[in-house]
C-alpha positions as CSV (number, residue, x, y, z in Angstrom):
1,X,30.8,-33.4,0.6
2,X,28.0,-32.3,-1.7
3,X,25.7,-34.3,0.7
4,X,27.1,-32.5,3.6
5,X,26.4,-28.4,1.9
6,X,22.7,-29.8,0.9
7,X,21.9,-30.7,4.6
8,X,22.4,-27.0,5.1
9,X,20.4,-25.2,2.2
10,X,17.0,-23.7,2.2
11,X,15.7,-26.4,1.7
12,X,16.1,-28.2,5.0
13,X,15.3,-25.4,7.1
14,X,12.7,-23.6,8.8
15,X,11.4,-20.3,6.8
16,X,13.8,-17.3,7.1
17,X,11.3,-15.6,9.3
18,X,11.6,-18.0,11.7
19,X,15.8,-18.7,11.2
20,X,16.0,-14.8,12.3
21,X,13.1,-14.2,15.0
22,X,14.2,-12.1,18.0
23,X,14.0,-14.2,21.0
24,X,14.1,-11.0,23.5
25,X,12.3,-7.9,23.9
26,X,15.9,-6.1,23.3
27,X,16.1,-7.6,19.5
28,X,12.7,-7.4,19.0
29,X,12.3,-4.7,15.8
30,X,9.2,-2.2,16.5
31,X,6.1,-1.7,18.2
32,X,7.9,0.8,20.6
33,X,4.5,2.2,22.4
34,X,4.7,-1.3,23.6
35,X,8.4,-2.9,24.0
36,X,10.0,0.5,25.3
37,X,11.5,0.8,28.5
38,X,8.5,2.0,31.2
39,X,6.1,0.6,28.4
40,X,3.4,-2.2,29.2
41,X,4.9,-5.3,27.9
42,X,8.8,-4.6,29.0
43,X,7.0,-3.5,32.3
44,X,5.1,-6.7,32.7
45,X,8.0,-8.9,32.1
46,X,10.1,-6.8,34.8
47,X,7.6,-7.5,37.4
48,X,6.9,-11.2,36.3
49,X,3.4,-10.4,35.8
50,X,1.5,-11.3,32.5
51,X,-1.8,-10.5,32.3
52,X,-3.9,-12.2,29.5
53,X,-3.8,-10.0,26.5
54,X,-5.4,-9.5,22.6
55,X,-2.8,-8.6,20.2
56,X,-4.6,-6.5,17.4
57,X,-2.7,-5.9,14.5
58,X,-1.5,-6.3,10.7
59,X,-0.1,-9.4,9.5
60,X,4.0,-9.5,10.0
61,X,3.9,-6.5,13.3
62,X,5.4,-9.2,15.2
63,X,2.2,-10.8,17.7
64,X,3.5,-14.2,17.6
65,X,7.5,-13.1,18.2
66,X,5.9,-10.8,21.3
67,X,3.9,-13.6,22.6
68,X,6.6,-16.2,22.4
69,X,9.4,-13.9,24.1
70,X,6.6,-12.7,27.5
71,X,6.5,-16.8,27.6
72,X,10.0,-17.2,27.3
73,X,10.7,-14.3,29.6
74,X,8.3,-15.9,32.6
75,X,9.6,-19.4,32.7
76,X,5.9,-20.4,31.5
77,X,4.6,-23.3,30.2
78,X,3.8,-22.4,26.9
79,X,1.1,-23.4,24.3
80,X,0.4,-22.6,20.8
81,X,-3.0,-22.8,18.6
82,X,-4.4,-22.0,15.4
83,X,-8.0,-20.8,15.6
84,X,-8.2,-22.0,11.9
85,X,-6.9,-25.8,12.7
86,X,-7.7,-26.4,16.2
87,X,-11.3,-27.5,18.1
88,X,-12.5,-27.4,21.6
89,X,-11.1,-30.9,21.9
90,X,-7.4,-29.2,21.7
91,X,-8.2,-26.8,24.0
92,X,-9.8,-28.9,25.9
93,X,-6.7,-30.8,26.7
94,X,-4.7,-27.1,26.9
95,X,-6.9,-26.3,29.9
96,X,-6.5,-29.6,31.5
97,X,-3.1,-29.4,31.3
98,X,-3.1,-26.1,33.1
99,X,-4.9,-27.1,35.8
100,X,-2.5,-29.6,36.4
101,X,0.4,-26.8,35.9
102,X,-1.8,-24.8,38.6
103,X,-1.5,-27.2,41.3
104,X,2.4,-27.2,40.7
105,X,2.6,-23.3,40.9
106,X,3.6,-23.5,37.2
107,X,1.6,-20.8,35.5
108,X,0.4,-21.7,31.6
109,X,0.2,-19.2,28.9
110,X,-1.8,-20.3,25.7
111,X,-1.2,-18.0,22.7
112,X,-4.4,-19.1,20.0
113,X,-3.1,-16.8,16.6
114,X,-6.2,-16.3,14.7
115,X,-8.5,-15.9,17.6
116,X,-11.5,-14.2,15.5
117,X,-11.9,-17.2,14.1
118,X,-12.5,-19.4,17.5
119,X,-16.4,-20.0,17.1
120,X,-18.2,-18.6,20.7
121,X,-18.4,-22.1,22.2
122,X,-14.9,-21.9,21.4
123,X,-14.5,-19.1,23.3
124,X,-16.8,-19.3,26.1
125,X,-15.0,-22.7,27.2
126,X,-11.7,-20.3,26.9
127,X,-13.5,-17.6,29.2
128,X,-14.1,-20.0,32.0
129,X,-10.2,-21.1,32.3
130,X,-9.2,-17.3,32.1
131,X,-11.2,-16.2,34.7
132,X,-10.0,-19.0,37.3
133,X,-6.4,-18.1,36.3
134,X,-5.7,-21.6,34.5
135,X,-4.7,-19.5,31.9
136,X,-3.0,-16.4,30.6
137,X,-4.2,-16.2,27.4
138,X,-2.6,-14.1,24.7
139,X,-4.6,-13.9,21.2
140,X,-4.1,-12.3,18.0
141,X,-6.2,-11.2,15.6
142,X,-6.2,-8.7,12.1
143,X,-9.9,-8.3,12.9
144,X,-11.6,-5.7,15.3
145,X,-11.9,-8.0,18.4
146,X,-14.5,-5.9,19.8
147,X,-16.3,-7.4,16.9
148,X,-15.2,-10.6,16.6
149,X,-14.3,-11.6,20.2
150,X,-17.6,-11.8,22.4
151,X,-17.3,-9.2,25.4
152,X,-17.1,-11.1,28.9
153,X,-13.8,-12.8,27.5
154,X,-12.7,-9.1,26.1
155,X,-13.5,-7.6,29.5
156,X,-11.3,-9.8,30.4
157,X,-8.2,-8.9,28.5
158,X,-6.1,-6.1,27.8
159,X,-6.6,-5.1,23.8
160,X,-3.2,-3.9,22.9
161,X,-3.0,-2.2,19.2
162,X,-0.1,-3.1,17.0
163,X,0.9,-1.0,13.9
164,X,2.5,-1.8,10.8
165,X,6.1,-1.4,10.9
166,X,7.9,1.7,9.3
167,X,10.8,1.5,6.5
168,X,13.1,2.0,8.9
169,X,11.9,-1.0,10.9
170,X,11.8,-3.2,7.9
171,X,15.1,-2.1,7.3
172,X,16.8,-3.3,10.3
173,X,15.0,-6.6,9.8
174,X,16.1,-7.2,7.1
175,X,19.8,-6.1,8.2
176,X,19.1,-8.6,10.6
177,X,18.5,-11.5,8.2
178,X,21.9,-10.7,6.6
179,X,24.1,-10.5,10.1
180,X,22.1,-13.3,11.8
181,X,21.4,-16.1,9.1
182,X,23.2,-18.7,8.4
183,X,22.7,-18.8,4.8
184,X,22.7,-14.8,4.0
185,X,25.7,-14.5,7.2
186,X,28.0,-16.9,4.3
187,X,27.8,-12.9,2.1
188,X,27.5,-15.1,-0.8
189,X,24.2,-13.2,-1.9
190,X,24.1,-9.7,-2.4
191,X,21.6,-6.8,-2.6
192,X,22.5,-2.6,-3.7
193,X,20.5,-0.3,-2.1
194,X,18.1,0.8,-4.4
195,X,16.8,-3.1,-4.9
196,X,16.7,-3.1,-1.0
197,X,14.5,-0.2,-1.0
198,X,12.4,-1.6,-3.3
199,X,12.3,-5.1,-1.2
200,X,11.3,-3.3,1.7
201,X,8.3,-0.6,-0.1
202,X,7.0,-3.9,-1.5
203,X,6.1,-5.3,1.8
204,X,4.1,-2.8,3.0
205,X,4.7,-2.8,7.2
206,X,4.9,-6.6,6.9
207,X,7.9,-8.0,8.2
208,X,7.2,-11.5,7.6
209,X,6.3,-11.0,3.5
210,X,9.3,-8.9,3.4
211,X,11.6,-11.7,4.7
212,X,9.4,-14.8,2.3
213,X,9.9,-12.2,-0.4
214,X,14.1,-12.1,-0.4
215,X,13.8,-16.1,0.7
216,X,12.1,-16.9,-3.0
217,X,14.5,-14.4,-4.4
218,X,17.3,-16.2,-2.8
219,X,16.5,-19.6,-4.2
220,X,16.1,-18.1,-7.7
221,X,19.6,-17.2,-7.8
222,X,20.4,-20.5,-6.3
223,X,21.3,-19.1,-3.0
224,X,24.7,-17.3,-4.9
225,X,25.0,-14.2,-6.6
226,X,23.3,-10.6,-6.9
227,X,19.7,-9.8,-6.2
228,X,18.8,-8.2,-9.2
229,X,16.0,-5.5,-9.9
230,X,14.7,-8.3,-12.5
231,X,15.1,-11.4,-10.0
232,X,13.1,-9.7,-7.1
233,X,10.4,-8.9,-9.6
234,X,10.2,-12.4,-10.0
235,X,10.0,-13.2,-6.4
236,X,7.4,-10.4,-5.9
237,X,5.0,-12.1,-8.7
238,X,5.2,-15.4,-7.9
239,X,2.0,-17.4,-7.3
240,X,2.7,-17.3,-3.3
241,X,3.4,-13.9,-3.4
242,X,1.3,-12.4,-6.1
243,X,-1.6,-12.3,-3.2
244,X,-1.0,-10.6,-0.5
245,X,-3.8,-8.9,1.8
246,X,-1.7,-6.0,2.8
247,X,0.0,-5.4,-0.6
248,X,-1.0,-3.3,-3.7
249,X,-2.3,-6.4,-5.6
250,X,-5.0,-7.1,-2.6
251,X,-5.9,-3.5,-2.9
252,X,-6.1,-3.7,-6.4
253,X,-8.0,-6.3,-6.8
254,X,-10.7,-5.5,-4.2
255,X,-11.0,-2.3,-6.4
256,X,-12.0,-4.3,-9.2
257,X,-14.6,-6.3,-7.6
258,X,-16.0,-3.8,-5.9
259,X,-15.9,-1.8,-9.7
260,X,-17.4,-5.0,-11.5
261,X,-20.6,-5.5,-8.8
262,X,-21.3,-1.1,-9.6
263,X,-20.9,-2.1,-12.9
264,X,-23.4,-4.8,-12.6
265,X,-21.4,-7.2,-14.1
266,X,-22.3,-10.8,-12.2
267,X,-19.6,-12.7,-14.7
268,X,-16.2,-10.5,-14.3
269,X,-17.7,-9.9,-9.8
270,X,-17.5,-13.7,-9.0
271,X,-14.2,-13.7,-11.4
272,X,-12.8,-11.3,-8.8
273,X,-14.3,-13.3,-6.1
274,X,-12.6,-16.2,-6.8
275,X,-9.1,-14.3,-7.4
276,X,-9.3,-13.2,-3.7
277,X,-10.5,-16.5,-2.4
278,X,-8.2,-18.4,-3.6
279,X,-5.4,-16.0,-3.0
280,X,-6.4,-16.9,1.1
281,X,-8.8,-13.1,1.6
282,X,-10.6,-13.2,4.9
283,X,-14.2,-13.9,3.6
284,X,-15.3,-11.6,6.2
285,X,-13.4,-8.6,4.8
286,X,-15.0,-9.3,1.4
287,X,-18.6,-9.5,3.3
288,X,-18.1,-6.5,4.9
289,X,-17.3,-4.2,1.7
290,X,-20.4,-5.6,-0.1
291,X,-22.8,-4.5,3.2
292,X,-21.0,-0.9,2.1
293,X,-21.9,-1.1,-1.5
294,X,-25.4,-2.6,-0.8
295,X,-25.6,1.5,0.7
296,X,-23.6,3.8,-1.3
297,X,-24.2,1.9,-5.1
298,X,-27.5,0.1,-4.6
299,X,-29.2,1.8,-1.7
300,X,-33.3,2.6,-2.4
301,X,-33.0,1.7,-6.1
302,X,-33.7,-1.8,-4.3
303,X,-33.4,-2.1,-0.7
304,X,-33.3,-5.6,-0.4
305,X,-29.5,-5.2,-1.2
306,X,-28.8,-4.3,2.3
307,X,-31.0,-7.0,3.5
308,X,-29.2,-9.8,1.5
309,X,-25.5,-8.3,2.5
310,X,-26.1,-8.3,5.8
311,X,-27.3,-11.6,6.0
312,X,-24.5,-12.9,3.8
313,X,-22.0,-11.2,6.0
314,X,-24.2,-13.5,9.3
315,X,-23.9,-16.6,7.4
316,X,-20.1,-15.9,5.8
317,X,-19.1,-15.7,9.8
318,X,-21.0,-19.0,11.3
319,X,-19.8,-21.1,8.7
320,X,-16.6,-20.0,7.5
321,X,-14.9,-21.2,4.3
322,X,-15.0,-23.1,2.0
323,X,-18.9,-23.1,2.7
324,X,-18.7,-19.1,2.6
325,X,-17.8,-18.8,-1.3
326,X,-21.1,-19.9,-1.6
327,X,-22.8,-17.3,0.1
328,X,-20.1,-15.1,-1.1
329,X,-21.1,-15.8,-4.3
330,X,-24.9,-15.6,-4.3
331,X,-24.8,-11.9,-2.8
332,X,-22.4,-10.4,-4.5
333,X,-24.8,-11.6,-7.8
334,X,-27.3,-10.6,-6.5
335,X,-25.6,-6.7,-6.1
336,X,-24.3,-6.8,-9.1
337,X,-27.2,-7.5,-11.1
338,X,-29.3,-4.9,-9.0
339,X,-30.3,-2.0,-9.9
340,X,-28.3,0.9,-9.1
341,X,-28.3,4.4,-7.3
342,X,-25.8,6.4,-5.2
343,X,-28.3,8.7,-4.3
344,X,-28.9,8.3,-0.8
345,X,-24.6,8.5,-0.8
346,X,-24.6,11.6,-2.6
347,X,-27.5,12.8,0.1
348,X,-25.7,12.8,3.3
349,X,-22.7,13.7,1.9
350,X,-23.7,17.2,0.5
351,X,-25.7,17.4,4.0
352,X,-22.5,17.1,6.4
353,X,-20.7,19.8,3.7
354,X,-23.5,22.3,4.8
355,X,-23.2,21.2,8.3
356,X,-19.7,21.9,8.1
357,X,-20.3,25.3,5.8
358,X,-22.8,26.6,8.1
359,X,-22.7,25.6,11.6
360,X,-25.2,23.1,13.7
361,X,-28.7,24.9,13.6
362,X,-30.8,25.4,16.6
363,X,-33.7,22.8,16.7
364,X,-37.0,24.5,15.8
365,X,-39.8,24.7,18.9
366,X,-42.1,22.3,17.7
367,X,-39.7,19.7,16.6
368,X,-38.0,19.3,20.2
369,X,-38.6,16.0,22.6
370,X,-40.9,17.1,25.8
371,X,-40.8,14.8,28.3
372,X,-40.7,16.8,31.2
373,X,-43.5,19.4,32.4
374,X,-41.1,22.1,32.3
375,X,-39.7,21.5,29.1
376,X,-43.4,21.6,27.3
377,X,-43.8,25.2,29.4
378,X,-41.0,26.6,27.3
379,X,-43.2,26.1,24.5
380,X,-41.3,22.7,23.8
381,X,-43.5,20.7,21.2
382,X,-45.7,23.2,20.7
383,X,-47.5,22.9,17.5
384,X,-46.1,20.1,16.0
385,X,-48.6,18.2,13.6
386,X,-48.6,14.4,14.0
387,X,-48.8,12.6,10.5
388,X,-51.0,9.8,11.2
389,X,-53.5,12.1,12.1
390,X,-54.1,13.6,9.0
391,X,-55.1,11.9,5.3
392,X,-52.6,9.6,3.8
393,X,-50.3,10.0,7.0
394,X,-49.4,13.2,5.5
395,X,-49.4,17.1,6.5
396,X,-47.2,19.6,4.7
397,X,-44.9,20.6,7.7
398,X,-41.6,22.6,7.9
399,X,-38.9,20.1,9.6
400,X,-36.0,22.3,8.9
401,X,-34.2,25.0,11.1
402,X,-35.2,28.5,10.6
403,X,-33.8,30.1,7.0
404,X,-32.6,26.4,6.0
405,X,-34.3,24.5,3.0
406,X,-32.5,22.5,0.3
407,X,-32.7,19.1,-1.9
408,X,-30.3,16.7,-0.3
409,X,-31.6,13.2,-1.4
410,X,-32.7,13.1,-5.2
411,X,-33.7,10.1,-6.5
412,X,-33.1,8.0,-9.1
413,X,-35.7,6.8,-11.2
414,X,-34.6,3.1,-11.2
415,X,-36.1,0.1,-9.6
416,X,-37.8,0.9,-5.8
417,X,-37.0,4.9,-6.5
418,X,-38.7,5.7,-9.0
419,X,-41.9,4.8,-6.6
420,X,-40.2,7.0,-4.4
421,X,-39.5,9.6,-6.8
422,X,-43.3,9.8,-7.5
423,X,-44.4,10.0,-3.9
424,X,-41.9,13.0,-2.8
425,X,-43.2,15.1,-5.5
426,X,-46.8,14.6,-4.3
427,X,-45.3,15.2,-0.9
428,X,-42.9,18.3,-1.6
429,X,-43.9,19.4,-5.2
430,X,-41.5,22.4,-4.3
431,X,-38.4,20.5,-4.2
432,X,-39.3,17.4,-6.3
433,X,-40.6,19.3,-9.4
C-alpha cells in the first residue's frame, strides 16, 4: 500500500506549475489587456484566426500557458522549441512538417520560448516559412525583441507586451494550486495568511517561482503539516531558489558588482560575476550594465572603457555562454581596474536640471543650420567662426544662448582627463581656472 501512496507523491510528477496550468483562456490568471473579452487574443481565438505573434515579457506572466491554449483553442498542430537547446536542424524538420500539414489544410503553430537566443540564420530560415504561411509562429522572449529579433521577421509579427502579475493575481494562483492539485486538493498541508502573503511578495510578479517556491516548501515538511514562517524561509534560500533574476537577491547582487567594478576592485567584480553566472543571469543583461558604467563611472578618465564594453556586449551575443564568461570576465577587469570619473554623468545631468529650471533657449543666429537661400537671408549663419580655420583649430566663440553661461562638465584629473583638464583651461581660462 505504501508502494501504491509513493506512485502518487511529488516525486513522480510533473512540477506544480505544470500539475495546475490553465488549459483555457477562462482559467487563465492575468494579462487582462490581452485575455479580456473584445481583447486581441480572446478575439483571435473567436474568429479562428491566429496570427504569428512575440510574447514580450517577465519570467512566470504566463507566454508559454497563452501560447499552448491559442494552439489548443484552433485544433493546430502544435510544436514546441527551446531557442537555448534546439538548431536549425530541429526546425528544419518543424518546417517540413508544416508543409506537409499545409497541403492537408492543417495549419502548424510553432511556439520557440527563448527566441532572443535563436542566432539570425536561425531566424532567417524561420522568416521564410512565416511568410509563406507554413507557420504561425508564436515566440517569447524577456529581452527587447526589437533588439534581439532582426526586423523583417518582427515586421512580421505582432509584439504583444506582457506584465508581471499583481498580488492579487498571484493570489488566485496560488488558490488555484490548493483547489486544483492533487497533492495540496488532499488539505493535508496548510498555509495562514500572513505566510501566504509573504509566499506571494517573495515572488515578485512571477507565477512560476511562486508555485517552485511552496513545491520545495511542500517537500520539506514531507508533503504534511503547516507551512511555517521558518519552513518557507528555507524554501526561499535554497540553492535553486536563492537566484532568481526577478527577485531581490538578483537585484542585490547586480548592485554589488556593479559597486565592486566603481570600486575598482577586479578580485570581489569577477566574484560577483560568477555568483550571477552560475545562478543562470542572461550574460547579455550583465553586458549591457557594464556598457552603462563604461559612461557614468569611467567615462573620459579612459575612454577606451566604452570601446571594450561594447565590444564585449558584440562578442557576449554571437557566442553565447559558457564562452561569454570569458569575455564577461576580461571587460569587467578591465573596468574595474580603470581609472575612474563620473564627470561627464554629473555633466548632463545638472544640464537637463537647467533645461528643466529655465526653459529651451532660442538658438543664437550664427549657430543655426543654412541650407536654404532663404534661411541664410534671415541672417541664418551669419558670423559664425569655423575652427579649423584659425591656429590650433581654435577661436574663442560664444556657443551658448543669449544670457546663458555655466560649467557643466568638470573634469577629473585622472587618467585621459587630466589631458583634458589642461586643454579646456587653455581653451576657456574663464570657466576652467
Amino acid at each position: 500500500m505504501a508502494k501504491t501512496e509513493n506512485m502518487f507523491s511529488s516525486t513522480h510528477m510533473p512540477p506544480l506549475a505544470d500539475r495546475i496550468r490553465p488549459a483555457t483562456l477562462d482559467e487563465f490568471i492575468g494579462q487582462n489587456h490581452l485575455v479580456d473579452e473584445d481583447r486581441i487574443i480572446r478575439k483571435s481565438l473567436q474568429n479562428k484566426k491566429p496570427f504569428s505573434m512575440i510574447f514580450w515579457g517577465p519570467p512566470g506572466s504566463g507566454k508559454t500557458t497563452l501560447a499552448r491554449i491559442i494552439a489548443k483553442s484552433v485544433d493546430s498542430d502544435f510544436y514546441e522549441l527551446s531557442a537555448v537547446s534546439s538548431g536549425v536542424k530541429d526546425l528544419r524538420n518543424i518546417i517540413a512538417k508544416g508543409k506537409r500539414n499545409l497541403e492537408t489544410g492543417l495549419s502548424t503553430i510553432l511556439f520557440i520560448d527563448e527566441i532572443h537566443r535563436f542566432s539570425k540564420s536561425q531566424q532567417d530560415a524561420l522568416l521564410h516559412a512565416v511568410e509563406e504561411g507554413i507557420l504561425t509562429l508564436i515566440g517569447a522572449t524577456t529581452e527587447n525583441p526589437s533588439f534581439e529579433v532582426i526586423s523583417p521577421l518582427l515586421s512580421r509579427c505582432r509584439t504583444l507586451t506582457l506584465t508581471s502579475l499583481t498580488n492579487d493575481h498571484l493570489n488566485h494562483v496560488l488558490t488555484r494550486a490548493f483547489d486544483l492539485d492533487v497533492l495540496l486538493s488532499k488539505g493535508t498541508v496548510h498555509m495562514d495568511e500572513e505566510i501566504k502573503g509573504k509566499l506571494i511578495k517573495s515572488a515578485g510578479g512571477d507565477a512560476r517561482k511562486m508555485l517552485n517556491t511552496l513545491e520545495v516548501a511542500v517537500s520539506l515538511i514531507n508533503e504534511k503539516g503547516i507551512i511555517t514562517d521558518q519552513v518557507l524561509q528555507e524554501a526561499l534560500q535554497s540553492k535553486t531558489q536563492l537566484y532568481d533574476k526577478t527577485g531581490d537577491y538578483h537585484y542585490d547582487t547586480i548592485s554589488a558588482f556593479i559597486k565592486s567594478v566603481r570600486g575598482s576592485d577586479p578580485d570581489a567584480s569577477v566574484y560577483w560575476l560568477a555568483v550571477m553566472l552560475e545562478g543562470g543571469e542572461k550574460p547579455e543583461f550583465i553586458a549591457r550594465r557594464l556598457v552603462i558604467l563604461a559612461s557614468e563611472d569611467i567615462g573620459n578618465a579612459d575612454p577606451n572603457g566604452l570601446t571594450i564594453a561594447t565590444s564585449g556586449f558584440q562578442a557576449v551575443h554571437m557566442i553565447g555562454m559558457p564562452e561569454a564568461a570569458i569575455i564577461l570576465s576580461q571587460v569587467t577587469t578591465y573596468l574595474a581596474s580603470a581609472p575612474k570619473s563620473n564627470a561627464s554623468y554629473l555633466a548632463v545631468n545638472k544640464a537637463m536640471q537647467k533645461i528643466k529650471e529655465d526653459g529651451t533657449p532660442g538658438v543664437p543666429l550664427h549657430l543655426r543650420n543654412a541650407p536654404t537661400g532663404l534661411m541664410k537671408n534671415l541672417d541664418y549663419g551669419k558670423d559664425y567662426k569655423y575652427p579649423h580655420n584659425h591656429p590650433n583649430h581654435f577661436i574663442n566663440e560664444n556657443y551658448f544662448p543669449e544670457n546663458v553661461q555655466d560649467t557643466f562638465y568638470k573634469p577629473t584629473q585622472l587618467g585621459y582627463e587630466e589631458f583634458i583638464t589642461k586643454r579646456l583651461k587653455k581653451c576657456w581660462p574663464d570657466r576652467y581656472k
